[in-house]
C-alpha positions in Angstrom: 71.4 98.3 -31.6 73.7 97.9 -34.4 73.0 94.8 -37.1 76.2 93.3 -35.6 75.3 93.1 -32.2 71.6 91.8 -33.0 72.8 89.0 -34.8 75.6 88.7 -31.6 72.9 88.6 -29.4 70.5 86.0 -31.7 73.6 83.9 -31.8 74.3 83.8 -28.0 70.3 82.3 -27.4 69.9 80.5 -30.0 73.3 78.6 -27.9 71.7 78.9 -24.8 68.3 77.1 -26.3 70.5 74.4 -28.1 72.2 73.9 -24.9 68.7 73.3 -23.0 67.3 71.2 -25.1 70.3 68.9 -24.6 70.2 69.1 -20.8 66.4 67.8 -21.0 67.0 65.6 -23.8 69.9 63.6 -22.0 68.2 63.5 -18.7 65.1 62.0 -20.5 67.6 59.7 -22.3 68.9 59.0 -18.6 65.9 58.3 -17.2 64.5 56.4 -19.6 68.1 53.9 -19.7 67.9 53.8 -15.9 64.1 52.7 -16.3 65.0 49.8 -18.9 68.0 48.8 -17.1 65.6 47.6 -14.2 63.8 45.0 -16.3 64.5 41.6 -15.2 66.0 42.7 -11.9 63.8 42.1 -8.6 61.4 44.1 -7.6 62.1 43.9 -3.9 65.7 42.8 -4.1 67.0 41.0 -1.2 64.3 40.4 0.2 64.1 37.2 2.7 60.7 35.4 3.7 61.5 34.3 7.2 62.6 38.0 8.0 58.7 39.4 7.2 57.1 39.7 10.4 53.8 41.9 9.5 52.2 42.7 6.2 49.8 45.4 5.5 47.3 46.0 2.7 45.5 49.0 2.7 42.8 50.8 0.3 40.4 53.3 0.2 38.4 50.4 1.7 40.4 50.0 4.9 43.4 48.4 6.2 44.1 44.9 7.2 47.3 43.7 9.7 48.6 39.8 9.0 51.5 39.3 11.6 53.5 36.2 12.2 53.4 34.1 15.8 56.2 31.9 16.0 54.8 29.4 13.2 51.5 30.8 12.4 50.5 33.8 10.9 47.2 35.5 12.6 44.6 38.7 11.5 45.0 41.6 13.9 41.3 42.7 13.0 40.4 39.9 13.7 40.9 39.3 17.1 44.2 37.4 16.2 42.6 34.4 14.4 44.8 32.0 12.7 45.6 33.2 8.7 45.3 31.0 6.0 49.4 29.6 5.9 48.8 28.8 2.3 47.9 32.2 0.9 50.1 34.2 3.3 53.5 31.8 2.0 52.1 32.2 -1.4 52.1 35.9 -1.3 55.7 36.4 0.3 57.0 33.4 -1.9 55.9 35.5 -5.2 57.2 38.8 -3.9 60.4 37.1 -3.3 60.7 36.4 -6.6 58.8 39.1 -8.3 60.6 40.8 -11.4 60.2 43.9 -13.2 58.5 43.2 -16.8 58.3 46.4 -18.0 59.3 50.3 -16.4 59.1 53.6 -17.6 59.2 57.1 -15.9 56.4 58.2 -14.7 54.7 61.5 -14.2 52.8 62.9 -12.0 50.4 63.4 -14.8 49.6 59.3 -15.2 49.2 58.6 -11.7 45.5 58.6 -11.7 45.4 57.3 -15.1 46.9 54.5 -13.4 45.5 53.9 -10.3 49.1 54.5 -8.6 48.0 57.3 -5.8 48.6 56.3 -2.3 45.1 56.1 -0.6 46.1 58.3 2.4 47.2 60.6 0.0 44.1 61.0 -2.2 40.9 60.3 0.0 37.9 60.6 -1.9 39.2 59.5 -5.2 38.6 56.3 -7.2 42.0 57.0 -8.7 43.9 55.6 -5.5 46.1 51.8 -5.3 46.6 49.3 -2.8 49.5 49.4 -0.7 51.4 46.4 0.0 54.3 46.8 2.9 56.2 44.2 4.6 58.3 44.6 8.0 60.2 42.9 10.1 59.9 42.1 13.5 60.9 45.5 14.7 58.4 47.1 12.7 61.2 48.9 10.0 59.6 48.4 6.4 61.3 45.7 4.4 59.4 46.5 0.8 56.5 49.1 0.2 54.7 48.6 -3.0 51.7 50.5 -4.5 49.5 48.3 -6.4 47.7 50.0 -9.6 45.6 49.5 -12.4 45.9 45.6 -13.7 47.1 45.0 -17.3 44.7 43.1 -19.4 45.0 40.7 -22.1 42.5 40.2 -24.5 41.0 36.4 -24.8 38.1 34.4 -25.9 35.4 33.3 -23.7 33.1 30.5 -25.1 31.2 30.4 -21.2 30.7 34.5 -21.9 29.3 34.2 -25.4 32.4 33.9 -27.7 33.3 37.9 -26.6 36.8 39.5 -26.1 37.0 39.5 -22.8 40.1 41.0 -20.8 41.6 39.0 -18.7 44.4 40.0 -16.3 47.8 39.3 -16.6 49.8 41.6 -14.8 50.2 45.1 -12.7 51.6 48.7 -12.7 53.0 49.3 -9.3 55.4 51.9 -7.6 58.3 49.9 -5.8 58.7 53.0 -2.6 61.4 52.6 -0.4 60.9 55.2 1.7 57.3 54.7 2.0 56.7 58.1 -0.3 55.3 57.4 -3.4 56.5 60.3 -5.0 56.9 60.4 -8.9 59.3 57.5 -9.8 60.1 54.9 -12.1 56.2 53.1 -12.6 56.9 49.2 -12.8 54.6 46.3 -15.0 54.9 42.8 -13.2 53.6 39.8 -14.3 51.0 39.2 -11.5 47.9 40.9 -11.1 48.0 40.0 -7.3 44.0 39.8 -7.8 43.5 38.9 -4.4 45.7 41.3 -2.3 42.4 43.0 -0.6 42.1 44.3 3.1 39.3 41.9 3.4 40.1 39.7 6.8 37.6 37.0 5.4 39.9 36.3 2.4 42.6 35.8 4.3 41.1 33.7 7.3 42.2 30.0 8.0 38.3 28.4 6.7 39.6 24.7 8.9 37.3 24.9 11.7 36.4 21.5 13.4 37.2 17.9 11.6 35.6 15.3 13.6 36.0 12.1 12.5 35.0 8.5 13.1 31.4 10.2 14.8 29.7 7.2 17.0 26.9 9.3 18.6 25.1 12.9 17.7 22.8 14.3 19.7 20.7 17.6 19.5 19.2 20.1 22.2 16.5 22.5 22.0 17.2 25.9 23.2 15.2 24.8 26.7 17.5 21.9 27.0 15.5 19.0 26.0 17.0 16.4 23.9 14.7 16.3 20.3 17.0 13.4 19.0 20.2 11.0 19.5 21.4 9.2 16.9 24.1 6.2 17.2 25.7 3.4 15.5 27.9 0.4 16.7 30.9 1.3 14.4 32.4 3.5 12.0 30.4 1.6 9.0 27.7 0.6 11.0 24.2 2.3 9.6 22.6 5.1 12.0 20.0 4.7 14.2 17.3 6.4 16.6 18.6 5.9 20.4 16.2 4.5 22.5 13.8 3.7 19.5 12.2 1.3 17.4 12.2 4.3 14.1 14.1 4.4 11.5 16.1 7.6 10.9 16.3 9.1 7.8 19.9 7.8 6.8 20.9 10.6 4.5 19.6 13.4 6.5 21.8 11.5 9.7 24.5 11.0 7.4 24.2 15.3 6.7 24.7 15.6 10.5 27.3 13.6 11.1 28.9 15.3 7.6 28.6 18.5 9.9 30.9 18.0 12.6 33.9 17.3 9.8 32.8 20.3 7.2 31.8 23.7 8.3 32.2 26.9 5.9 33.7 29.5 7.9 32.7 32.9 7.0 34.1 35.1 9.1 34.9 35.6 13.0 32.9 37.9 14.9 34.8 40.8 15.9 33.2 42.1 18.9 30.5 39.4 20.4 29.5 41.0 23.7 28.3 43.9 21.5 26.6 41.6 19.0 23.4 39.9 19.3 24.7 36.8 18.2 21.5 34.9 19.7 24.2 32.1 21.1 22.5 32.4 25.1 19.4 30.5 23.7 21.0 28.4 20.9 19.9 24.9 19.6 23.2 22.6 21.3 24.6 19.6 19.1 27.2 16.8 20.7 28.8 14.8 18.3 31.1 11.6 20.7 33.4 10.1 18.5 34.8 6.9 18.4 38.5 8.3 19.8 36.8 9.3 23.1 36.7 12.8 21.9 33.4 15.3 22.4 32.6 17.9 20.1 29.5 20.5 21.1 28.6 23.0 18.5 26.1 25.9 19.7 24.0 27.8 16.8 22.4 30.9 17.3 20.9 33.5 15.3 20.6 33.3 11.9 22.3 36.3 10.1 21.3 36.4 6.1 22.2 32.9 4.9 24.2 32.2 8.0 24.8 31.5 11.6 26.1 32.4 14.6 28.6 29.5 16.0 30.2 28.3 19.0 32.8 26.0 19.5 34.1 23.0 21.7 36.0 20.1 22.3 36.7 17.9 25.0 38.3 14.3 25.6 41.7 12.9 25.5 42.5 10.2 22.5 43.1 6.7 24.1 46.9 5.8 25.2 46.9 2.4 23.9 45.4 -0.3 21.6 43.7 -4.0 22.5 45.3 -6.2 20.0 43.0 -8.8 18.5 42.7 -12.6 19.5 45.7 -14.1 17.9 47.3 -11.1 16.2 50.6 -12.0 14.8 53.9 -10.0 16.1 54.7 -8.8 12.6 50.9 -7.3 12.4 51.0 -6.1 16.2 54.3 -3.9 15.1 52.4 -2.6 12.4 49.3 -1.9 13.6 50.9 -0.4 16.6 53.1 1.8 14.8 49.7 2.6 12.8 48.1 3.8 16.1 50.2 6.0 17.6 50.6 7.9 14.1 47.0 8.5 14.6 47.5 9.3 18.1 50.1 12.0 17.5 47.3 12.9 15.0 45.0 12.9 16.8 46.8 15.2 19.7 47.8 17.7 17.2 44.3 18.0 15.8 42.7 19.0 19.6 45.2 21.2 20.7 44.2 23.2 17.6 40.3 22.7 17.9 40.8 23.6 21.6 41.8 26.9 20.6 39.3 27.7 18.5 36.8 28.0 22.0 37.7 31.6 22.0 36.4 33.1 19.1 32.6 33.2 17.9 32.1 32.6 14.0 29.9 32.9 11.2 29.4 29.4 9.3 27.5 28.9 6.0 24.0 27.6 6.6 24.8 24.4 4.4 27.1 23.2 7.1 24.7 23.7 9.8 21.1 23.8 9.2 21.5 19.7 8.8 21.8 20.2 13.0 18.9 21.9 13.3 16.1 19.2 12.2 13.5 18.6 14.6 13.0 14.7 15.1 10.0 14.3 13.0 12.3 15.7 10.4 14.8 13.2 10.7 12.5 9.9 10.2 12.6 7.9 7.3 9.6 9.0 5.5 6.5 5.9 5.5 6.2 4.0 3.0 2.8 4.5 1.3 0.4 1.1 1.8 -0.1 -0.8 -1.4 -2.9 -0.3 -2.9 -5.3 -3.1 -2.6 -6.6 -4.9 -5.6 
């Protein structure tokens, strides 16, 4: 080869190389212009709340199903049990509104770096997200996120010891139409969506029974025998000892009657029949309220520092009032206006209690054990004599 055509030829590539590095150069300019151009836009644009029939969140941990019932939102693993309405509408209320802080390409070289692999994907890793998807009634996806690694800001703890603790303050996350989380554009948010976990006892409705105004408890050994009743004349009458001249320990009654309006749910048991839930030999505890309403609460087996729990309620609020000797008209309107707001109350309240027969739960031992006192444990301890002089 002649000089000539060598330095022909050196001239040709060295074109060919300029003309490469400006192809990657302005798709890497195009990408990263298409990235910025999404900050401050929506992540899920479009999206509409009362079109969300089902969300899933699912991890290398498992997978959990919330899905909407006409007004109520209810766990699929767990034997349909109501939701909590308050964290389910915050949740779609946020990703309504969520918008992009911060997005950059991203390859397929930071995924794990990031925690933005789709757990189905990448089974046995620790390098896997949380997937958040939304559909509608017909099951077609309305938003598929993949929740990564949360973004940390630094901040002084005086309860930790005065260190720099890292608190967070936001997300990376894969916006995936398409379901694929292929190598994309990686999103920041604001929102470290701490407590989107497939954990069905984070997400359970904790109201269990409210009984209020209690006139009468009164407990049941496993072989039936009543151990104790208490009573009192009304609501801010003191308790006493049915059918007895002892005096009840009025803080310990006071515990029992606090159990019929406050239980900590735990969780639901999923499969009872297959549990030994020790509920067929269980200590039986009727609380009679003053609206003519019963409420029977079975404990069974303790299971670490909890119980086993049954349910019930019976009774029908009363229709009317008795108005008092000489009631004026103008207090007789109020007071019976006054009464059947409690009434509809009232009705609501045991339609929803009534409902809650079905399932078996696990309750915090603080909300029951209070039951379970035998009736020597329930006197008023004896005063010591005085000493003589």
């Amino acid at each position: 080869m002649s000089r000539k055509q060598f330095l022909l030829v050196l001239g040709v590539l060295a074109i060919l190389v300029a003309a490469a590095a400006g192809v990657v150069l302005s798709e890497r300019e195009s990408g990263s212009q298409g990235a910025e151009a999404r900050v401050g836009q929506k992540v899920v644009p479009g999206l509409k709340v009362s079109e969300v029939a089902e969300i899933v969140i699912r991890d290398e941990s498992g997978e959990l199903h919330l899905t909407r019932a006409e007004r109520a939102w209810k766990l699929r693993e767990r034997e349909g049990f109501p939701a909590d309405l308050d964290r389910v509408g915050e949740l779609l209320l946020k990703l309504a509104e969520l918008k992009v802080v911060q997005a950059e390409p991203l390859p397929d070289s930071q995924r794990a770096r990031l925690l933005l692999l789709e757990p189905r994907a990448a089974k046995g890793t620790k390098d896997t997200g949380t997937v958040l998807e939304l559909k509608d009634a017909k099951g077609a996806a309305l938003a598929h996120l993949l929740l990564g690694k949360k973004v940390f800001r630094k901040a002084e703890i005086a309860a930790l010891g005065g260190r720099d603790e890292g608190l967070p303050s936001g997300r990376y996350l894969l916006a995936v139409p398409d379901g694929k989380a292929a190598s994309g554009t990686m999103i920041v948010v604001s929102d470290p969506f701490a407590n989107v976990e497939p954990k069905a006892d984070l997400w359970l409705s904790k109201d269990l029974i409210r009984a209020e105004r209690v006139k009468s408890i009164q407990s049941f050994g496993p072989d039936g025998r009543q151990r104790w009743m208490l009573v009192r004349d009304d609501d801010g009458a003191e308790w006493r000892l049915a059918g007895s001249k002892e005096t009840p320990d009025l803080q310990k009654a006071q515990d029992a009657s606090g159990s019929f309006s406050w239980m900590n749910l735990l969780d639901v048991v999923v499969d009872p029949a297959h549990t030994e839930t020790g509920l067929s030999r269980a200590v039986m505890v009727k609380a009679e309220t003053f609206d003519k309403l019963t409420y029977t609460v079975r404990i069974g087996a303790k299971t670490g520092d909890s119980y086993y729990v049954a349910l019930s309620v019976a009774g029908d609020p009363p229709k009317s009032r008795t108005p008092a000797a000489g009631e004026k008209p103008e207090d007789k309107e109020k007071k019976d206006k006054e009464f059947e707001e409690q009434r509809k109350k009232l009705v609501a309240q045991l339609e929803r209690e009534k409902a809650l027969e079905q399932w078996r739960y696990v309750v915090a031992k603080i909300g029951v054990e209070p039951l379970l006192r035998e009736r020597a444990e329930m006197l008023a301890p004896k005063k010591s004599a005085a000493k003589k002089r």
